[in-house]
C-alpha positions as CSV (number, residue, x, y, z in Angstrom):
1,X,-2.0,-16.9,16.9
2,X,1.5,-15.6,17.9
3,X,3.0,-13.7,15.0
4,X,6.7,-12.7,14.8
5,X,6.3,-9.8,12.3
6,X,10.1,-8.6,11.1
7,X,11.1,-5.5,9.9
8,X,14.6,-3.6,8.7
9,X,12.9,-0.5,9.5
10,X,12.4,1.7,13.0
11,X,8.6,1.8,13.8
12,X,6.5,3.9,13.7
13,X,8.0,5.7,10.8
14,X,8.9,9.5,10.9
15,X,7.2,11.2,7.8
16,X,5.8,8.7,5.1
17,X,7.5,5.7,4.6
18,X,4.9,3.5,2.5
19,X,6.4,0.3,3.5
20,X,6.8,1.1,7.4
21,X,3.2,2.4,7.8
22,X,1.9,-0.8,6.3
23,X,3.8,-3.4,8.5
24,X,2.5,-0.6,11.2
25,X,-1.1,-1.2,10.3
26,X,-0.9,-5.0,10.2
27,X,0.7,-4.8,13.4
28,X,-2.0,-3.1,14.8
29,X,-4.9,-4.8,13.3
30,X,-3.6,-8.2,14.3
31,X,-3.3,-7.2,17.9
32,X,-6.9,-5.4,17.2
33,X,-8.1,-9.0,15.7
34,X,-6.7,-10.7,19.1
35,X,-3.4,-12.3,17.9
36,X,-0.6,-11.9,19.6
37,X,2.0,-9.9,17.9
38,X,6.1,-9.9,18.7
39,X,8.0,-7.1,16.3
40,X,11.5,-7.6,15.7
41,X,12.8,-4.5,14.4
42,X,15.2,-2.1,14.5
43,X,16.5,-0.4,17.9
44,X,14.0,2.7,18.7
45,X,11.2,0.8,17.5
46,X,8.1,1.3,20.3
47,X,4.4,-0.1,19.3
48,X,3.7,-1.0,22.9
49,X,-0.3,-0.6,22.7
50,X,-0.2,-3.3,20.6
51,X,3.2,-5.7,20.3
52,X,5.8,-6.3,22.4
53,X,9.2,-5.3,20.4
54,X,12.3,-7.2,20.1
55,X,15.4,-4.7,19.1
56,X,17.7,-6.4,16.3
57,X,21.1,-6.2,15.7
58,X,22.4,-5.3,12.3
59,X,23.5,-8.7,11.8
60,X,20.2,-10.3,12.0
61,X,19.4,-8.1,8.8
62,X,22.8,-9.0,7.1
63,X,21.7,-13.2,7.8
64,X,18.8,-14.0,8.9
65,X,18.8,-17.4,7.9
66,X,21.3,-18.1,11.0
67,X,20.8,-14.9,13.4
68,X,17.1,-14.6,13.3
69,X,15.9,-17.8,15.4
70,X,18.3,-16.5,17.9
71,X,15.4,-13.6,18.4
72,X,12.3,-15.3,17.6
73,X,10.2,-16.6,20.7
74,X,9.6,-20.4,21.3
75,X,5.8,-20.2,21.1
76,X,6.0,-18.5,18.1
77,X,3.3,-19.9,15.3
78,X,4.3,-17.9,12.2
79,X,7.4,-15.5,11.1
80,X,6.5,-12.7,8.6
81,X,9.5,-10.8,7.7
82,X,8.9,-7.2,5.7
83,X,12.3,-7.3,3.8
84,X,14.0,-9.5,1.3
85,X,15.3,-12.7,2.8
86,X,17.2,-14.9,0.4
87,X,17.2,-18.5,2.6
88,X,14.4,-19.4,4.6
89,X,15.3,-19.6,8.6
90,X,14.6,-22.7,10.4
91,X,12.4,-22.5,12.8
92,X,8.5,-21.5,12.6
93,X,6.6,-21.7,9.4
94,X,7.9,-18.4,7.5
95,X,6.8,-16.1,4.6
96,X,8.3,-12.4,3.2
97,X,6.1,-9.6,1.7
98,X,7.4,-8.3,-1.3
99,X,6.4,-4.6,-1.7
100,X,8.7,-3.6,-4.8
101,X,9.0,-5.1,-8.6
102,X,12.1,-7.2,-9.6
103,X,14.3,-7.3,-12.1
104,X,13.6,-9.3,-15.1
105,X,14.8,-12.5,-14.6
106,X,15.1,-12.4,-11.0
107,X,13.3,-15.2,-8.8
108,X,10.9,-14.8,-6.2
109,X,12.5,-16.0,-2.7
110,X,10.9,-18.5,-1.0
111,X,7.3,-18.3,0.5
112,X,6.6,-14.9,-1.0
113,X,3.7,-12.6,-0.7
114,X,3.1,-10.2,-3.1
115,X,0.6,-7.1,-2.8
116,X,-1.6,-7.9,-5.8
117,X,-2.7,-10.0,-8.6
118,X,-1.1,-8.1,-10.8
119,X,2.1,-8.1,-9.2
120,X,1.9,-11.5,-8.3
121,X,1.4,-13.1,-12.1
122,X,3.9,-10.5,-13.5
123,X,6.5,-12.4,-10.9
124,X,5.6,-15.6,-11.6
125,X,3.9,-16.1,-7.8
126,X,0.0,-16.8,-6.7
127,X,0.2,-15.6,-3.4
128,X,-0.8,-11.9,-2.7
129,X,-2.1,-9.8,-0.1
130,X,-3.5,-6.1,-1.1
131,X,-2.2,-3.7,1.6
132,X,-4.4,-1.8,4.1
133,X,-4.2,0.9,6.4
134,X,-6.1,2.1,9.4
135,X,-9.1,4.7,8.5
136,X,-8.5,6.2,11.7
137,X,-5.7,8.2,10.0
138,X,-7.6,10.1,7.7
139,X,-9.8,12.3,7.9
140,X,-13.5,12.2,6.0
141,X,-14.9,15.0,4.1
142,X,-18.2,15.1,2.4
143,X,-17.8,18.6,0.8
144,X,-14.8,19.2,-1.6
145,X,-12.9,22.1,-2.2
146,X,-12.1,23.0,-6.3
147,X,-9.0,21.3,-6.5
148,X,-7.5,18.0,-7.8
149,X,-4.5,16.4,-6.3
150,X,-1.5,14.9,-6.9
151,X,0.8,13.3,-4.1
152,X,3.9,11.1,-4.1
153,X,7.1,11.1,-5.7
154,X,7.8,13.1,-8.4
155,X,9.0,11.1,-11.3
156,X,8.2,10.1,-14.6
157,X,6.7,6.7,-13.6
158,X,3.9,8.3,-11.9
159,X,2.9,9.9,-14.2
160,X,3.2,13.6,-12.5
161,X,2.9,14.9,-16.3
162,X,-0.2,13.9,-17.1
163,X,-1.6,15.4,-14.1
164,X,0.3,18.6,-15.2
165,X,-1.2,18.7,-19.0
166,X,-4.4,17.9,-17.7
167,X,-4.6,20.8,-15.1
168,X,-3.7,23.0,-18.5
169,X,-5.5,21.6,-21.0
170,X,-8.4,22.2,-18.0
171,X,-8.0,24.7,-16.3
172,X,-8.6,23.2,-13.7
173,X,-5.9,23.7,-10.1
174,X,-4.1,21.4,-9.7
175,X,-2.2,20.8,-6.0
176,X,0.8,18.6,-6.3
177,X,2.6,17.3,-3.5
178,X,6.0,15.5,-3.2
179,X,9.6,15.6,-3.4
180,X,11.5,17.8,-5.8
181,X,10.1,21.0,-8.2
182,X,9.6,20.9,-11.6
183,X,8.3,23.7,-13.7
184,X,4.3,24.5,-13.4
185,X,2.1,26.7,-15.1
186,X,-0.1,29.4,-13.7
187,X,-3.2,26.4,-12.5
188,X,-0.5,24.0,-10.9
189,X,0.6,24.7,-7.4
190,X,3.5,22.9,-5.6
191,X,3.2,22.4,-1.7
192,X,6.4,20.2,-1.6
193,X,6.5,17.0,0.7
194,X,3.2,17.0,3.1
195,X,2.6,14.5,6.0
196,X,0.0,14.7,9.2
197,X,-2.3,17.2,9.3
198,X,-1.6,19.0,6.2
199,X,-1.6,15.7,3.8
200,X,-5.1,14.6,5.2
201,X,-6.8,17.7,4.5
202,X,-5.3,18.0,1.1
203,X,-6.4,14.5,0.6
204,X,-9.9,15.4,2.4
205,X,-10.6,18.5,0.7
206,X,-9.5,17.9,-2.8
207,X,-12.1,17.2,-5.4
208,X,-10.3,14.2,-7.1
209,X,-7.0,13.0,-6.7
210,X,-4.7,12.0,-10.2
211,X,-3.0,8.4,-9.9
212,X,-1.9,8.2,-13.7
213,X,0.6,5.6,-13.6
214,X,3.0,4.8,-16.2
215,X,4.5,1.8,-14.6
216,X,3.3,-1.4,-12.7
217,X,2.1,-0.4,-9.3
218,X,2.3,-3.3,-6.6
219,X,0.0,-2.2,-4.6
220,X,-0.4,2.0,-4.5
221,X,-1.0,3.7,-1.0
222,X,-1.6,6.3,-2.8
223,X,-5.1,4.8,-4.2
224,X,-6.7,4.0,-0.7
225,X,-5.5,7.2,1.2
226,X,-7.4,9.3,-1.3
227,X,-11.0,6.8,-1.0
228,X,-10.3,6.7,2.8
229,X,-10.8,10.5,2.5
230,X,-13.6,10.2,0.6
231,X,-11.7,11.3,-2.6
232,X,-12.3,9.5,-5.7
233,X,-9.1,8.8,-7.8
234,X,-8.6,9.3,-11.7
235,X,-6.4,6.3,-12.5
236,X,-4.4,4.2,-15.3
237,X,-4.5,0.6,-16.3
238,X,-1.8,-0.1,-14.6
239,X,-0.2,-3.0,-12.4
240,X,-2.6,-3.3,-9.4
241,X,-4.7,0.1,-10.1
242,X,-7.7,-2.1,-11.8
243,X,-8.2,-4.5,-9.1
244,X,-8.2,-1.6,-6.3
245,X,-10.7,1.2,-8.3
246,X,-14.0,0.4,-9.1
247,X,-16.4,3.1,-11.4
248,X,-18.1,4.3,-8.2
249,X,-15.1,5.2,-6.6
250,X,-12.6,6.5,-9.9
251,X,-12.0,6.1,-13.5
252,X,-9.5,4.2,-15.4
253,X,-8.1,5.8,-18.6
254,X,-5.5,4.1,-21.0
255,X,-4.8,7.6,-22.8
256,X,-4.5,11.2,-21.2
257,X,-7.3,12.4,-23.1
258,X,-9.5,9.9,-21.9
259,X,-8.5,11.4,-18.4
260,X,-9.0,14.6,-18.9
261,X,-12.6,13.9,-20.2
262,X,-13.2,11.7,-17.1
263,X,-11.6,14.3,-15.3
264,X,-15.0,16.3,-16.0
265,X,-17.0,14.2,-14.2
266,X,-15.0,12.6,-11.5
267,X,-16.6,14.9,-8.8
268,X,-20.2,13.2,-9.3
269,X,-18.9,10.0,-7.1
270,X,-20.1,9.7,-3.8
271,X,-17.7,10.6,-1.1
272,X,-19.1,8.0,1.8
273,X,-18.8,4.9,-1.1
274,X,-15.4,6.4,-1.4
275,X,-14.7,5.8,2.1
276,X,-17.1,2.4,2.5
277,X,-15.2,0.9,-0.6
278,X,-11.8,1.7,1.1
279,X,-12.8,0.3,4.4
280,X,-14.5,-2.6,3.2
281,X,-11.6,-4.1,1.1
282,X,-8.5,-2.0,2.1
283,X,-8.4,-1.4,6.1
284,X,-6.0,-2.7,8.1
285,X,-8.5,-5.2,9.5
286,X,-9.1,-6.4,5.8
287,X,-5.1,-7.1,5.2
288,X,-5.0,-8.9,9.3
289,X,-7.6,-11.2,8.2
290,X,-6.5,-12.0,4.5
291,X,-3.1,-12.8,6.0
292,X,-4.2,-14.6,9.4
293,X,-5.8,-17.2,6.9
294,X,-2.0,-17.1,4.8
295,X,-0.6,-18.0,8.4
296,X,-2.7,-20.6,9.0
297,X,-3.0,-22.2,5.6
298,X,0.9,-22.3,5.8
299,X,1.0,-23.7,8.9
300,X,-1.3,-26.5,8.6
301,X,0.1,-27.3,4.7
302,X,3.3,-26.1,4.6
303,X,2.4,-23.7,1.1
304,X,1.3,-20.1,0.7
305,X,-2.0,-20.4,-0.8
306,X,-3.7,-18.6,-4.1
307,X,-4.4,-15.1,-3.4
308,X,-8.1,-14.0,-3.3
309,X,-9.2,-10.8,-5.9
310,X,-11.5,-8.6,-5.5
311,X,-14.5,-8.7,-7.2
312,X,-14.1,-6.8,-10.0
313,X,-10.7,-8.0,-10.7
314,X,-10.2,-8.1,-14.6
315,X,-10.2,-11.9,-16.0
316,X,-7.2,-13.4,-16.5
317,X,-7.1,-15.1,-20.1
318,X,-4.7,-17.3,-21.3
């Protein structure tokens, strides 16, 4: 197939950019998969090993509906734009990921992709896509060093604290990683923003890594860096975290003591299912192939179909 993918962003990303690193990945494992990739971006963008980029103008952002076709090629069979697009553009059959929540009340826009089940149902959509990324990135490590992890942003809805009173309540270190300082005690230490070499051997090296969400993750890049690593990950019941971690590759607690017990055993999982699991259902392979067959099911029907779920997805009752 000949994929338009369209983002708002300058690829590759500088740093981490979550969002930038996935369209990145599908990018490349389309083009790895043997479909022909065309990236409309922003100007700067360069992925020339495996698409050949289009630079947009700012206006093709600010409508798309009416400037976009203007940059699309003719032989184009599918357009997958990265970014919130109100009005579907003519042309090619079309979809949108959706990588954050909305507002109550808000609808999705037309032929949307979400990232999970979970954020699919809770947005009144059946088509999702889990994110992957390319295990080439990281780096695998077998043997742990005795520390946990926590990386991302630093704010209440992830749940930083918990990781915090559990490194306390523990004694156990604790490395935490991400924007902004609060105040730690004497078994927390605070390595700021890390990216490159420095975040994959704190992801490779640390014994466990603490995901304790206390709001609906879409997705979570910050579950599948850890398990590409070979880290397991103590998580929450939380948005997409129970469809992404299995019990041979994390726990899921609903209270912080129920982490902190798991916490005590959370170096007994294996680090090569770790990284097996993670490249088995989250590489960047697995998202190409789950969204070649949304391309093609769009094309030929003109709908996004259902989503598939993992395995070990929790049943939905009514």
């Amino acid at each position: 197939m000949h994929v338009a993918v369209v983002s708002h962003y300058q690829l590759p990303v500088v740093g981490y950019g979550g969002t930038e690193r996935i369209v990145a990945a599908l990018v490349r494992g389309l083009a790895e998969r043997g479909h022909r990739v065309t990236l409309l971006a922003r100007p700067g963008s360069a992925l020339p090993e495996v698409a050949r980029v289009v630079a947009l103008p700012e206006r093709a952002f600010r409508n798309p509906a009416i400037e976009l076709p203007r940059y699309v090629p003719d032989d184009t069979d599918v357009v997958h734009a990265h970014f919130p697009v109100t009005m579907a553009p003519p042309g090619p059959p079309f979809l949108q990921s959706l990588y954050g929540n909305m507002r109550a009340g808000d609808v999705l826009p037309p032929h949307t992709v979400c990232l999970s089940r979970n954020h699919a149902l809770r947005h009144g959509g059946r088509a999702w896509v889990y994110c992957g990324l390319d295990p080439r990135e990281f780096t695998f490590r077998r043997e742990k060093d005795d520390y946990d992890l926590f990386i991302g942003r630093i704010h209440s809805t992830k749940g930083y604290r918990w990781a915090i009173a559990g490194a306390k309540r523990t004694r156990h270190r604790l490395v935490i990683a991400g924007g902004w300082r609060p105040s730690f005690s004497r078994y927390v230490r605070y390595v700021g923003e890390v990216d490159g070499a420095r975040k994959r051997e704190l992801l490779a090296a640390a014994r466990c890594v603490w995901m304790p969400a206390q709001w609906d993750e879409p997705f979570g890049l910050t579950l599948i860096e850890p398990l590409f690593s070979g880290t397991p990950v103590l998580g929450t019941r939380r948005g997409s975290l129970p469809e992404i971690l299995t019990p041979e590759v994390g726990a899921l607690c609903d209270t912080l003591e129920e982490m902190i017990a798991a916490s005590r055993t959370i170096g007994s999982r294996s680090a090569d299912a770790c990284r097996a699991h993670a490249e088995r259902y989250f590489s960047h392979h697995a998202m190409a192939d789950a969204y070649v067959d949304v391309y093609r099911s769009l094309a030929q029907t003109g709908e996004l179909p259902d989503g598939c779920p993992t395995p070990w997805s929790p049943q939905i009752t009514s």
